[in-house]
C-alpha positions, -999 to +999 in steps of 0.1 A: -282+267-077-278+230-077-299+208-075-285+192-037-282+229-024-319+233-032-328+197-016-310+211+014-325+245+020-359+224+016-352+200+042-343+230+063-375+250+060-392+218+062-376+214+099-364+183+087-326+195+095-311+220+119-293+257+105-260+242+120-263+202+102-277+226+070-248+246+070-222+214+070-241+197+042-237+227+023-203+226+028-198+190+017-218+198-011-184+215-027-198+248-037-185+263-007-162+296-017-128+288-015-129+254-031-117+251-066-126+227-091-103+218-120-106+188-148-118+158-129-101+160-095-112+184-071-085+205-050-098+226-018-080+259-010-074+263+023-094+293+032-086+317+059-113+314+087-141+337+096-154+326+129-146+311+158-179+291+166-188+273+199-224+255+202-242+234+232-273+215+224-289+202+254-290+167+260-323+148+263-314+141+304-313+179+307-328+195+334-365+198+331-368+240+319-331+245+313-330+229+275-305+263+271-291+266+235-260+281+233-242+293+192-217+319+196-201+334+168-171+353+172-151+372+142-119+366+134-113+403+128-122+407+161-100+386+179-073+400+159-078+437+168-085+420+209-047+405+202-035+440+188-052+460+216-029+445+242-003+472+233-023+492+253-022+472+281-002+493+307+030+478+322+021+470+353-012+453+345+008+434+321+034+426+346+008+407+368-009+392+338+025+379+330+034+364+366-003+348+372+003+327+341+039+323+347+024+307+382-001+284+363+034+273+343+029+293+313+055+314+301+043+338+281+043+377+280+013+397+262+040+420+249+056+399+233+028+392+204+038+401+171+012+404+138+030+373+122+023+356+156-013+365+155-014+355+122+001+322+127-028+318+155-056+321+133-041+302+105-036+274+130-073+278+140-085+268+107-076+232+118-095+233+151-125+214+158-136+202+196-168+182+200-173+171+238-207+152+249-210+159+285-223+137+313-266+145+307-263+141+267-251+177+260-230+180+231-204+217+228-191+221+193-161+242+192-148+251+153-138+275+131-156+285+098 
C-alpha cells in the first residue's frame, strides 16, 4: 500500500478526516481502479459508475437536536433494473404517468425507454456532480462514484 494511502486511512481513524473527504483523497491519490498509468504521463479511464450518492451535513445554524446526517447510496444496477421494470407498468397507469408530465411540459413516455437509452443515462451520470449549501450552512452532495 502506498505510503499517502496509509497516511490517509491514519488520519481517518485518527478522526482527523471524515469517511466521505477520506474516500476523495483516495481517489486523488491515483490508485483508484480504473486509472491507468503508463511511462510518465498518467491517462484515467473513464470508468462506468457504481453509485448514485446524495449527502447532507448539517450546517452549524442547524436547529438545536436536528444535526440529521443524511449518505445515501444507491446502485447503479438497481436503477437500471427500476428503468427496465417499467415494461411492466400497465397501459393505463402509464397513460396518466405520461399526461401528468406532458402537463409539467415534459414529453416523455415511460415506454419508450430503450437499454441503449438507459445506458446512455448512466454513462452521462458519470459526469454528474451537485453540491448546494443551503440557507442554515447545510451542504447536499449529489455525485456518482
Amino acid at each position: 500500500m502506498p505510503e499517502s494511502q496509509k497516511r490517509i486511512l491514519e488520519m481517518l481513524s485518527e478522526k482527523k478526516i471524515t469517511v466521505e473527504e477520506a474516500e476523495k483523497l483516495l481517489s486523488l491519490t491515483g490508485t483508484e481502479e480504473g486509472k491507468v498509468g503508463t511511462s510518465g504521463a498518467e491517462t484515467e479511464k473513464k470508468r462506468a459508475p457504481k453509485y448514485l450518492r446524495v449527502t447532507v451535513q448539517p450546517g452549524p445554524d442547524s436547529q438545536e437536536g436536528h444535526p440529521e446526517r443524511v449518505n445515501i447510496r444507491v446502485p447503479v444496477s438497481l436503477m437500471r433494473a427500476g428503468m427496465k421494470l417499467t415494461a411492466l407498468v400497465p397501459p393505463h397507469a402509464a397513460d396518466k404517468v405520461h399526461e401528468a408530465l406532458k402537463e409539467k411540459g415534459i414529453n416523455f413516455d415511460l415506454r419508450n425507454i430503450k437499454d441503449a437509452d438507459i445506458e446512455e443515462l448512466i454513462a452521462a451520470l458519470s459526469d454528474l456532480e451537485v453540491d448546494v449549501e443551503g440557507s442554515q450552512g447545510e451542504k447536499v452532495h449529489v455525485y456518482v462514484e
